[in-house]
ChimeraX commands (.cxc) that place a marker at each C-alpha (Angstrom):
marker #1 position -52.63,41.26,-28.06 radius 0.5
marker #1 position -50.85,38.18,-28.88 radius 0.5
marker #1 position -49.49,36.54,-25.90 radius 0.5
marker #1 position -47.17,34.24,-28.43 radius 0.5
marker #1 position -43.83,35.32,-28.21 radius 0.5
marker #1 position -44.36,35.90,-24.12 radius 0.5
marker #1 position -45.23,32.30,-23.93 radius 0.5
marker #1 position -41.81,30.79,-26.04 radius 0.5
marker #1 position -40.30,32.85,-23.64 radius 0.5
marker #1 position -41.73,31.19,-20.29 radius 0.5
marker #1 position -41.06,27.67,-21.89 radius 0.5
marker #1 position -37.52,28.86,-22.54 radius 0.5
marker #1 position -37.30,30.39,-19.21 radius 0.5
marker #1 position -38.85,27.17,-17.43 radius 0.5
marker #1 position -36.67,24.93,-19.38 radius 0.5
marker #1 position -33.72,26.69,-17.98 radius 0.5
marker #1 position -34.37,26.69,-14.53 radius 0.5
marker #1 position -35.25,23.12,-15.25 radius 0.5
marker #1 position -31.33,22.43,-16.72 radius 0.5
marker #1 position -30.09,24.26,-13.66 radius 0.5
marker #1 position -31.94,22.56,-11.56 radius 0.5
marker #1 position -30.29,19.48,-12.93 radius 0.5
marker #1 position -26.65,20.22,-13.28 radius 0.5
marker #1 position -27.20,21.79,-9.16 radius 0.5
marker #1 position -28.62,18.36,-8.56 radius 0.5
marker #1 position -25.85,16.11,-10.39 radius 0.5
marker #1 position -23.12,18.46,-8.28 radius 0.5
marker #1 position -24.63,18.18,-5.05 radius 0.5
marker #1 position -24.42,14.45,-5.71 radius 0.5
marker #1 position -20.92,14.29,-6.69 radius 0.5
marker #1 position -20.11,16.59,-3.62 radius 0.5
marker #1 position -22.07,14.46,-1.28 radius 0.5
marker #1 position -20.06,10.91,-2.90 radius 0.5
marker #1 position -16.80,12.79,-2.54 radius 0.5
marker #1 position -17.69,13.47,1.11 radius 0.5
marker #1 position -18.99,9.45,1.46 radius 0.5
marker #1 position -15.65,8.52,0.13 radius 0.5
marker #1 position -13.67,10.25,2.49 radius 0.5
marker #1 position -16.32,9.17,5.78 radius 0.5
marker #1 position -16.37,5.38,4.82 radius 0.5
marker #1 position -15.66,2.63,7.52 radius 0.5
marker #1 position -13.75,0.13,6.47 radius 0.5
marker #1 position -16.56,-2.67,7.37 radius 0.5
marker #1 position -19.20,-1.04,5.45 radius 0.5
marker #1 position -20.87,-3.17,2.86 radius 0.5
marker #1 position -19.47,-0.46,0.17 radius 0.5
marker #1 position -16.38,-0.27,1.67 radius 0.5
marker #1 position -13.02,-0.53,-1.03 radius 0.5
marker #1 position -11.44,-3.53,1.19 radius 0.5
marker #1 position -14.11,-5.46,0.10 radius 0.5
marker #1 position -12.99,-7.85,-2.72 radius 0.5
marker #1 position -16.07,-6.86,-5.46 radius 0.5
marker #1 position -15.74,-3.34,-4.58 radius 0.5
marker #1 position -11.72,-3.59,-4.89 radius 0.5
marker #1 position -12.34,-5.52,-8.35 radius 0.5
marker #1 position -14.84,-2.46,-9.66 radius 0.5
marker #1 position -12.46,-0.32,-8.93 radius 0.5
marker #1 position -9.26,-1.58,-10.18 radius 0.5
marker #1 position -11.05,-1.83,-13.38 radius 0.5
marker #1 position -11.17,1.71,-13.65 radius 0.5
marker #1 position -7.82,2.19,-13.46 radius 0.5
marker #1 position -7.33,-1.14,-16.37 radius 0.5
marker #1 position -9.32,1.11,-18.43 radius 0.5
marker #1 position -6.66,4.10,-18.03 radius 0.5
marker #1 position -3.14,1.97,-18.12 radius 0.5
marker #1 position -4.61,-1.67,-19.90 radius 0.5
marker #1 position -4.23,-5.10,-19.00 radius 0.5
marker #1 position -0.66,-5.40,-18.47 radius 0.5
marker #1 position -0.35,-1.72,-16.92 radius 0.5
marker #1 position 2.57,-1.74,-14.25 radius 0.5
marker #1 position 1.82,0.22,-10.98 radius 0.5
marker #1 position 3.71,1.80,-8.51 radius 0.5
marker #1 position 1.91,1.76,-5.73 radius 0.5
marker #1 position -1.81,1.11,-4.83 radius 0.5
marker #1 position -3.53,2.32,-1.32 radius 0.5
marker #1 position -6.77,1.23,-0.86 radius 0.5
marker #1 position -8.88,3.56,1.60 radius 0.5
marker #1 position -12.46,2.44,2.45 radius 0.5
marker #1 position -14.34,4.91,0.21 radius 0.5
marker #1 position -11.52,5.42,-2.33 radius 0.5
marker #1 position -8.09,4.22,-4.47 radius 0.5
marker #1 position -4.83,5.97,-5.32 radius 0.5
marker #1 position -3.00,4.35,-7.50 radius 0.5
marker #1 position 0.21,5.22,-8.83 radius 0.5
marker #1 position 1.08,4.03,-12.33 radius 0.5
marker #1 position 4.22,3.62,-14.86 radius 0.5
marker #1 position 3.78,5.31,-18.32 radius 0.5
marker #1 position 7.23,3.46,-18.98 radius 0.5
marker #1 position 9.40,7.28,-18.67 radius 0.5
marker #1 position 11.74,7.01,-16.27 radius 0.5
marker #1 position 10.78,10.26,-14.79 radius 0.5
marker #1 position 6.62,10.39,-15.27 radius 0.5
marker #1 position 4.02,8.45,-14.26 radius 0.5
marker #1 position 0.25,8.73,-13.86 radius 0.5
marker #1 position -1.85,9.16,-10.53 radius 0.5
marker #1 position -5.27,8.29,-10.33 radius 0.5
marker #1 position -7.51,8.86,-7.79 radius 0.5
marker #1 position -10.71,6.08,-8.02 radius 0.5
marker #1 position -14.32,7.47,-5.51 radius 0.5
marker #1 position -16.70,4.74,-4.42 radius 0.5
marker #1 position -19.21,6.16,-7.19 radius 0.5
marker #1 position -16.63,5.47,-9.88 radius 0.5
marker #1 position -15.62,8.87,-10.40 radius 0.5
marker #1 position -11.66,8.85,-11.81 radius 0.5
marker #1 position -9.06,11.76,-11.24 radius 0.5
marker #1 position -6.18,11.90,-12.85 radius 0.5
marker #1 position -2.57,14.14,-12.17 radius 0.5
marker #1 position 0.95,13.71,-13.50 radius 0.5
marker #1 position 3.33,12.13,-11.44 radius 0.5
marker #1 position 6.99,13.24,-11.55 radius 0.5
marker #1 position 9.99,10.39,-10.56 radius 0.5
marker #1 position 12.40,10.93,-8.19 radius 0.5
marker #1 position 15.04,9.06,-6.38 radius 0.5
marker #1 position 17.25,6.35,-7.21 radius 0.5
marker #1 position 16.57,3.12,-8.99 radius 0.5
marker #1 position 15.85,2.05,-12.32 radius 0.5
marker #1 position 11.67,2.18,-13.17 radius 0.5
marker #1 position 11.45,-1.52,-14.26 radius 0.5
marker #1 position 13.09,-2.50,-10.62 radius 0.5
marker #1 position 10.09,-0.31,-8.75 radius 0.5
marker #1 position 7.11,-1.77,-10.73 radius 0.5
marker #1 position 4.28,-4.45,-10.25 radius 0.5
marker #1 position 1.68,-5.56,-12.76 radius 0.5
marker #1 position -1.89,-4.45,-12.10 radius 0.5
marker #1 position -2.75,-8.19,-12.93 radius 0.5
marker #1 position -1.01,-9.68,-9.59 radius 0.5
marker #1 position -3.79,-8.09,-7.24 radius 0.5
marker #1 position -6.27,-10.28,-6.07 radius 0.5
marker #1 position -8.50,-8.63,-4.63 radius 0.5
marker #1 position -10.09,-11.27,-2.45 radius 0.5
marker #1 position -6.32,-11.53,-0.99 radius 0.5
marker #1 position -6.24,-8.08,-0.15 radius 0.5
marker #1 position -10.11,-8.19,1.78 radius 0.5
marker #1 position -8.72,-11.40,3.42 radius 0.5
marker #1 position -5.35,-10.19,4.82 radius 0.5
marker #1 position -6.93,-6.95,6.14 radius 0.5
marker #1 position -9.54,-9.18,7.63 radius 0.5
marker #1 position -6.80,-11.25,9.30 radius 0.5
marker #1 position -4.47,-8.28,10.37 radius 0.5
marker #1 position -7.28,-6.82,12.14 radius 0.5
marker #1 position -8.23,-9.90,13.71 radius 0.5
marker #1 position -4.40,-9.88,14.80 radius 0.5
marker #1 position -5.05,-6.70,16.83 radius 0.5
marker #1 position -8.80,-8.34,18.11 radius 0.5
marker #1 position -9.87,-5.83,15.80 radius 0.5
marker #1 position -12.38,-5.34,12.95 radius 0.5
marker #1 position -12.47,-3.92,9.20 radius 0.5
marker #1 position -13.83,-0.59,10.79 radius 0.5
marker #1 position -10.21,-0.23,12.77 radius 0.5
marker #1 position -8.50,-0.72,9.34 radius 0.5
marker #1 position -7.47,3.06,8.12 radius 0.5
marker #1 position -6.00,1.51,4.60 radius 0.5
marker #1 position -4.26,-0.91,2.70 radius 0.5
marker #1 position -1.10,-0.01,0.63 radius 0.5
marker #1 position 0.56,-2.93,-2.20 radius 0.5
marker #1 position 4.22,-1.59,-3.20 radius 0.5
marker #1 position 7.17,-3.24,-3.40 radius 0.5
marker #1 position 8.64,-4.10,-0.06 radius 0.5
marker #1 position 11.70,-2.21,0.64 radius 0.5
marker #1 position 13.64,-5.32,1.89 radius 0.5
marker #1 position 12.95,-8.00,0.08 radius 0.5
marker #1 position 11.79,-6.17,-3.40 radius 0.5
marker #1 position 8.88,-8.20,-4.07 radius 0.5
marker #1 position 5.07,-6.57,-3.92 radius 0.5
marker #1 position 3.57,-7.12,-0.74 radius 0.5
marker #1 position 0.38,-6.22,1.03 radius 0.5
marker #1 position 0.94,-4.09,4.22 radius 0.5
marker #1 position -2.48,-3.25,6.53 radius 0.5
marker #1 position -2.58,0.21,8.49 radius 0.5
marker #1 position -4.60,-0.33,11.90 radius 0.5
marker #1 position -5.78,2.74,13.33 radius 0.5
marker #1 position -3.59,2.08,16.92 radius 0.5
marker #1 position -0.73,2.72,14.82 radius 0.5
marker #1 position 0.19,-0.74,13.82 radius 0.5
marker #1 position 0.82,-2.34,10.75 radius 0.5
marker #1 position 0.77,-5.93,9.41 radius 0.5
marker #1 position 2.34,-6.96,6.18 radius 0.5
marker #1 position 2.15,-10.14,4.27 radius 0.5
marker #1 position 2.91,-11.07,0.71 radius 0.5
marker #1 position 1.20,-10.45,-2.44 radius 0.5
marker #1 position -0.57,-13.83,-2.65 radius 0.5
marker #1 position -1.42,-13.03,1.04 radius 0.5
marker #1 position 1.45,-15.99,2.85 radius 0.5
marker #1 position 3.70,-14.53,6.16 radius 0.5
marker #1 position 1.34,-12.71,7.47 radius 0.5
marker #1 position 3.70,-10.76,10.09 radius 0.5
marker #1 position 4.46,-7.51,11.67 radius 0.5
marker #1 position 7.79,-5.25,11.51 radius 0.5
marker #1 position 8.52,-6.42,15.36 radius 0.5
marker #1 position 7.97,-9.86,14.92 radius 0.5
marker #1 position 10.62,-9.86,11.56 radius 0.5
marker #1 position 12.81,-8.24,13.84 radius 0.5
marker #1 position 12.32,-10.80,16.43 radius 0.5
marker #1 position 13.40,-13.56,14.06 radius 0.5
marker #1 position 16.65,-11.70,12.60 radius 0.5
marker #1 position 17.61,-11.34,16.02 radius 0.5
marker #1 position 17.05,-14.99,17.07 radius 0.5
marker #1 position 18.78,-15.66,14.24 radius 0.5
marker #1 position 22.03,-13.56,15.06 radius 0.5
marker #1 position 21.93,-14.52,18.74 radius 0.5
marker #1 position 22.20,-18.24,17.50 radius 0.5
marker #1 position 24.68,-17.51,14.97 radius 0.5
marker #1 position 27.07,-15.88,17.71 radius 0.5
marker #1 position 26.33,-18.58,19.98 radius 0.5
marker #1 position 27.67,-21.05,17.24 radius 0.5
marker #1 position 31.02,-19.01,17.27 radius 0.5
marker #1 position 31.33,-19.09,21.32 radius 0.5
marker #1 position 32.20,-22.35,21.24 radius 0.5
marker #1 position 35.07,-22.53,19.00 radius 0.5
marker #1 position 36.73,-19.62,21.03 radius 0.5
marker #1 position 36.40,-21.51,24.13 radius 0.5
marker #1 position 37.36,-24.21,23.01 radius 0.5
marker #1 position 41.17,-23.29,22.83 radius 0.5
marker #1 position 43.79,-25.01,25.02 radius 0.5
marker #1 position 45.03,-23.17,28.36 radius 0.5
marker #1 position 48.04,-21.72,27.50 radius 0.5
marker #1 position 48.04,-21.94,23.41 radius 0.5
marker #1 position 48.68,-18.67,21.53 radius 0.5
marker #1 position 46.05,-16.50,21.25 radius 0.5
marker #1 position 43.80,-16.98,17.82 radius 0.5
marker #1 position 44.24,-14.96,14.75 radius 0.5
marker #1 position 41.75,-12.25,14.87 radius 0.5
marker #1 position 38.23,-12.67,12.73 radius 0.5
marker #1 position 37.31,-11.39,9.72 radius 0.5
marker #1 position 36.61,-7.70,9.84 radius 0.5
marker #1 position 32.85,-9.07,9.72 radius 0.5
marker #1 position 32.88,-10.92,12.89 radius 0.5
marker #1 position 34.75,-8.39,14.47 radius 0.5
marker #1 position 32.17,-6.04,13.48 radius 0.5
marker #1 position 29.34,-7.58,14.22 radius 0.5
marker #1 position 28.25,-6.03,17.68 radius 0.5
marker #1 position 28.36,-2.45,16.13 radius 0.5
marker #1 position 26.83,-3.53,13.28 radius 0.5
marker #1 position 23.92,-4.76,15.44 radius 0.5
marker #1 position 24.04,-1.87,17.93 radius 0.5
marker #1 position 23.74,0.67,14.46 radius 0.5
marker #1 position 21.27,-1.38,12.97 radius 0.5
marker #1 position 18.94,-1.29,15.70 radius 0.5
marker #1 position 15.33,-2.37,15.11 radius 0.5
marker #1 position 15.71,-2.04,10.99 radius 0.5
marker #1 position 15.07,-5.66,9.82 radius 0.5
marker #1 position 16.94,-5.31,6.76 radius 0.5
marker #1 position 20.28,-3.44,8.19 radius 0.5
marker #1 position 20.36,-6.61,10.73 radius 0.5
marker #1 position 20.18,-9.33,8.07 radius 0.5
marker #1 position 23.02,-7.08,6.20 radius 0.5
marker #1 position 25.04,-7.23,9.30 radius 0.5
marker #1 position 25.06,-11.09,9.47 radius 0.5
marker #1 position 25.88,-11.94,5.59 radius 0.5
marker link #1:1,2 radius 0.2
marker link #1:2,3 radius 0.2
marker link #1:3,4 radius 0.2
marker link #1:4,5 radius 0.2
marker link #1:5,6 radius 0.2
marker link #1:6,7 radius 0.2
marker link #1:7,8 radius 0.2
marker link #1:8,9 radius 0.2
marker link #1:9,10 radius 0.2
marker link #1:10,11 radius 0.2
marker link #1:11,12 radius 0.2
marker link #1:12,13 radius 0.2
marker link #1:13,14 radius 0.2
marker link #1:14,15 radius 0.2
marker link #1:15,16 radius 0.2
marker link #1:16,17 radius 0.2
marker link #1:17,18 radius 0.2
marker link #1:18,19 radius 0.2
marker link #1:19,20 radius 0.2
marker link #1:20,21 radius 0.2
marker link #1:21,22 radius 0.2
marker link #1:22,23 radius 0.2
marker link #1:23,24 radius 0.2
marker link #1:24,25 radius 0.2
marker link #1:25,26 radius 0.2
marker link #1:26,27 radius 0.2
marker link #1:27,28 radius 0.2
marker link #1:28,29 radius 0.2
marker link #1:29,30 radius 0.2
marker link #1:30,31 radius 0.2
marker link #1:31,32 radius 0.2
marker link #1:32,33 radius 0.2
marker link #1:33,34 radius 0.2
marker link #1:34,35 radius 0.2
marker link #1:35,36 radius 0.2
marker link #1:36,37 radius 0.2
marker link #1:37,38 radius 0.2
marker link #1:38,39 radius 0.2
marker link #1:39,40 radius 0.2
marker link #1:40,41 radius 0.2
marker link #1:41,42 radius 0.2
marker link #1:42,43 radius 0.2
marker link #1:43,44 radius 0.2
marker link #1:44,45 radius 0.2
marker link #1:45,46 radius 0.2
marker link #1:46,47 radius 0.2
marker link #1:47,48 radius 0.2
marker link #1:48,49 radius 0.2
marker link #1:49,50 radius 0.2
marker link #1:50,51 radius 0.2
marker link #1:51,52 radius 0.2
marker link #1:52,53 radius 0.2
marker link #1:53,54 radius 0.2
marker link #1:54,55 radius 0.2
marker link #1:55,56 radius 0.2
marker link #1:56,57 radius 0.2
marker link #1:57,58 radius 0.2
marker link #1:58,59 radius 0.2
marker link #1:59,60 radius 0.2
marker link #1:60,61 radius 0.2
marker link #1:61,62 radius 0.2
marker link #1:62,63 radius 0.2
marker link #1:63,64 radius 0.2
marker link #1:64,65 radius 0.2
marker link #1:65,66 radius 0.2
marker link #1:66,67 radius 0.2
marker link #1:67,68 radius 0.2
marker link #1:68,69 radius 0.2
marker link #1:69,70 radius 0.2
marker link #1:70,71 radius 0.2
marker link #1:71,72 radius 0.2
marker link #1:72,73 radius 0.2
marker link #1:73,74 radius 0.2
marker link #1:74,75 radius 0.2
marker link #1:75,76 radius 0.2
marker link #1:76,77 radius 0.2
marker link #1:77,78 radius 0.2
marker link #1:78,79 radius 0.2
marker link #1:79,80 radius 0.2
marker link #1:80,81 radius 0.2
marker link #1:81,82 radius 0.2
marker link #1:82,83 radius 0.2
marker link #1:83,84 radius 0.2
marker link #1:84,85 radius 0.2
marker link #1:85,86 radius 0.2
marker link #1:86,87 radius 0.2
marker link #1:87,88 radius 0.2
marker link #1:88,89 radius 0.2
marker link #1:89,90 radius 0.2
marker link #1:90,91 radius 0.2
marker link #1:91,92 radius 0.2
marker link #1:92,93 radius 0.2
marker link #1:93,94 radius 0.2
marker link #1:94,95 radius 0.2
marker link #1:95,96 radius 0.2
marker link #1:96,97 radius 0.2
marker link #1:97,98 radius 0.2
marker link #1:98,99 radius 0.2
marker link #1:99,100 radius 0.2
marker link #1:100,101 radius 0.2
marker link #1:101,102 radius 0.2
marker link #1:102,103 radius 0.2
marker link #1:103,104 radius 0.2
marker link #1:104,105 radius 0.2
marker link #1:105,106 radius 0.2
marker link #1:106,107 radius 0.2
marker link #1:107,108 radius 0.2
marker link #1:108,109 radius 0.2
marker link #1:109,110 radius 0.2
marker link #1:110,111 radius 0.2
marker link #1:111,112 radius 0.2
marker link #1:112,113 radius 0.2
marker link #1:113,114 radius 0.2
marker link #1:114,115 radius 0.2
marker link #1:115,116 radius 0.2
marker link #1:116,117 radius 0.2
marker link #1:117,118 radius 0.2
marker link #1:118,119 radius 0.2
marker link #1:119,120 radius 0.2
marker link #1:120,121 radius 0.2
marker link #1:121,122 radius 0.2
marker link #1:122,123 radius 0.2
marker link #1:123,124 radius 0.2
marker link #1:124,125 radius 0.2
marker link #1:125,126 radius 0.2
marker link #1:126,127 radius 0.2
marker link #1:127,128 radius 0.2
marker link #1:128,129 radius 0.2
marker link #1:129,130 radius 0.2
marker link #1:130,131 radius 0.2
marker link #1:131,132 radius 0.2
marker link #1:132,133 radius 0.2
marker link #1:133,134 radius 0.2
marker link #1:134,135 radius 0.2
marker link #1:135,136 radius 0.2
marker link #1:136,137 radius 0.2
marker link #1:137,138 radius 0.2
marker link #1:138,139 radius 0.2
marker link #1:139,140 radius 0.2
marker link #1:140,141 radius 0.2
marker link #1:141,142 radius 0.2
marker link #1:142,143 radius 0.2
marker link #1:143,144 radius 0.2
marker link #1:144,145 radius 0.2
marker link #1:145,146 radius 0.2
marker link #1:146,147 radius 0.2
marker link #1:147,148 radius 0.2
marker link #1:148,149 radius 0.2
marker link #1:149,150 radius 0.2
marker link #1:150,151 radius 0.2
marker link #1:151,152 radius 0.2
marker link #1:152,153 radius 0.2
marker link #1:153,154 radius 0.2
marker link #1:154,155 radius 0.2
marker link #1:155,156 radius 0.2
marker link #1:156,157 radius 0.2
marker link #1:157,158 radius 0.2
marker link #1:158,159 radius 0.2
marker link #1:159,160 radius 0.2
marker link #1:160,161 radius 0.2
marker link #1:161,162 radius 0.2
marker link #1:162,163 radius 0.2
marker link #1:163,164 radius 0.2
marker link #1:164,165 radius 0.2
marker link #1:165,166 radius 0.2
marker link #1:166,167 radius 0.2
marker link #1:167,168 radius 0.2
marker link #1:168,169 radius 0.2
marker link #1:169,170 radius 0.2
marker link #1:170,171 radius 0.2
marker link #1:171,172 radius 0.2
marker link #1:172,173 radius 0.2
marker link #1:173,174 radius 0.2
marker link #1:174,175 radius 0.2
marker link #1:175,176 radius 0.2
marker link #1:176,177 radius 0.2
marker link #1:177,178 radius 0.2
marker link #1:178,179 radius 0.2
marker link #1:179,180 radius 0.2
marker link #1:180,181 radius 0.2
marker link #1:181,182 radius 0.2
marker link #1:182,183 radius 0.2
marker link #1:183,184 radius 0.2
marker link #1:184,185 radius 0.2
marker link #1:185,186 radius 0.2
marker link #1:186,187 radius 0.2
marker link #1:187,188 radius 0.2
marker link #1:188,189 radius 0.2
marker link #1:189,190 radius 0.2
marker link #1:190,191 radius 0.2
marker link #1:191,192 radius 0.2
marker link #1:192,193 radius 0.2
marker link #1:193,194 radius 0.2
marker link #1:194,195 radius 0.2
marker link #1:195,196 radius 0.2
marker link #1:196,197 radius 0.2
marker link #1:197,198 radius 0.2
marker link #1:198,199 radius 0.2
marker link #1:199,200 radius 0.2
marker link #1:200,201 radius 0.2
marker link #1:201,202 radius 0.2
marker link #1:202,203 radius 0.2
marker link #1:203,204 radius 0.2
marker link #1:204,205 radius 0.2
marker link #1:205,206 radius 0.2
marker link #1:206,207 radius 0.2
marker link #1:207,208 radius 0.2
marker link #1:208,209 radius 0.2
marker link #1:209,210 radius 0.2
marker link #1:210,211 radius 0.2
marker link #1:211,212 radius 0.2
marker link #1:212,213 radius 0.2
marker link #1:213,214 radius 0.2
marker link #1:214,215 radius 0.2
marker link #1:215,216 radius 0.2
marker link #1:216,217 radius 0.2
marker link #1:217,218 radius 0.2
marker link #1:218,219 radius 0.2
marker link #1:219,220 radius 0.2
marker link #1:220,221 radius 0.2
marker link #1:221,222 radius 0.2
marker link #1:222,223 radius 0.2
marker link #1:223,224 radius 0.2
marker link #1:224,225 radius 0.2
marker link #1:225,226 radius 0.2
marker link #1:226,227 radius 0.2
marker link #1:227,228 radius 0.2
marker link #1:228,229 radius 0.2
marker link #1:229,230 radius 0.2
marker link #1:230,231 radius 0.2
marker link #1:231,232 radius 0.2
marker link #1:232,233 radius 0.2
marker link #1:233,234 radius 0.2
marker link #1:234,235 radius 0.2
marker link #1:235,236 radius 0.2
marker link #1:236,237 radius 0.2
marker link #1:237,238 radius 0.2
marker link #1:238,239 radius 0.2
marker link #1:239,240 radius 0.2
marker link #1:240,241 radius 0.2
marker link #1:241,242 radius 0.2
marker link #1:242,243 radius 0.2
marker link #1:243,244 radius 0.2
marker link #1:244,245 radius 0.2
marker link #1:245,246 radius 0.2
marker link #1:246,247 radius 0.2
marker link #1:247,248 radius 0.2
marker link #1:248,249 radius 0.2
view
């Protein structure tokens, strides 16, 4: 009996469950990076804040959009990137989601809201990364806390001013913010502080000239609707830094 065509068979057979052995292996290992990813501390040596890490993978996403590819939005988490990109349609974008292992997913991103797309943009080619590791370093440091307390970084355009900035989420629910080449370091309360220093001096300036009038003299022509304003203004702006410097222009 010939035991020849048995034998092919075993090889075949063998070399199978060899091949499935393989492909099981290569998805356990993207399942376990994909679980890595999501469990990273900020301070760990692979971590995404740090600058080389940042660098690897921002280069990802260069490979997707190019040199000159305008983002978005980028938030850096410690085992992983989103970044949000233009595709220069005023209603689509791309999405791409970057793992520690180098792994890139990509989704569609639909447009809403107001605004033209060339006013909401930033060019990939303004991060620096080593800006972005130092200013979380910093913020934390802010808070007498470490990389580790750091749950992510986000770069978008600032909302009052317009211009990209770098804003660091602490995990006690505080947030830092500087700009993008990492000067006025600052938080939200601090801005607010300093618009309201601001106003309180500016109506201080204007007590004066009220007092000032003679006993007796007619009373002065009222202000500009502005002035008159100005104490409801305040009172509706409340702690939003931009609605206070409104209320003073």
């Amino acid at each position: 009996m010939s035991y020849g065509p048995f034998r092919a068979l075993f090889v075949l057979g063998l070399a199978g469950a060899l091949v499935g052995v393989f492909f099981g292996a290569k998805g356990a290992l993207t399942a376990k990076h994909a679980v890595d990813s999501v469990n990273r501390n900020g301070g760990d040596e692979q971590s995404m804040f740090h600058a080389e890490r940042l660098a690897a993978g921002l280069d990802k996403v260069r490979a997707k959009v190019g040199a000159d590819g305008q983002l978005l939005a980028l938030n850096i988490y410690p085992g992983y990137l989103v970044v949000d990109a233009s595709t220069g349609s005023e209603d689509r974008g791309r999405s791409f989601r970057v793992q520690e292992d180098g792994k890139v997913d990509e989704l569609p991103v639909t447009l809403t809201g107001p605004g033209r797309l060339k006013d909401n943009v930033f060019a990939l080619d303004q991060v620096d990364t080593a800006v972005v590791e130092r200013i979380a370093g910093r913020a934390a440091a802010r808070e007498h806390l470490g990389l580790d307390d750091v749950t992510h970084v986000a770069v978008a355009l600032e909302p009052d001013s317009g211009r990209p900035g770098i804003n660091v989420y602490l995990d006690n629910s505080r947030y830092w913010r500087a700009a993008l080449d990492g000067s006025g370091l600052s938080t939200p309360d601090q801005d607010a502080r300093r618009t309201l220093d601001g106003v309180e001096k500016t109506l201080s300036d204007l007590q004066p000239a009220s007092a000032a009038a003679a006993p007796g003299a007619p009373p002065a022509k009222p202000a500009a609707s502005g002035a008159t304003d100005l104490p409801s203004c305040l009172a509706a702006a409340a702690t939003d830094t931009a609605k206070i410097a409104a209320c003073t222009k």
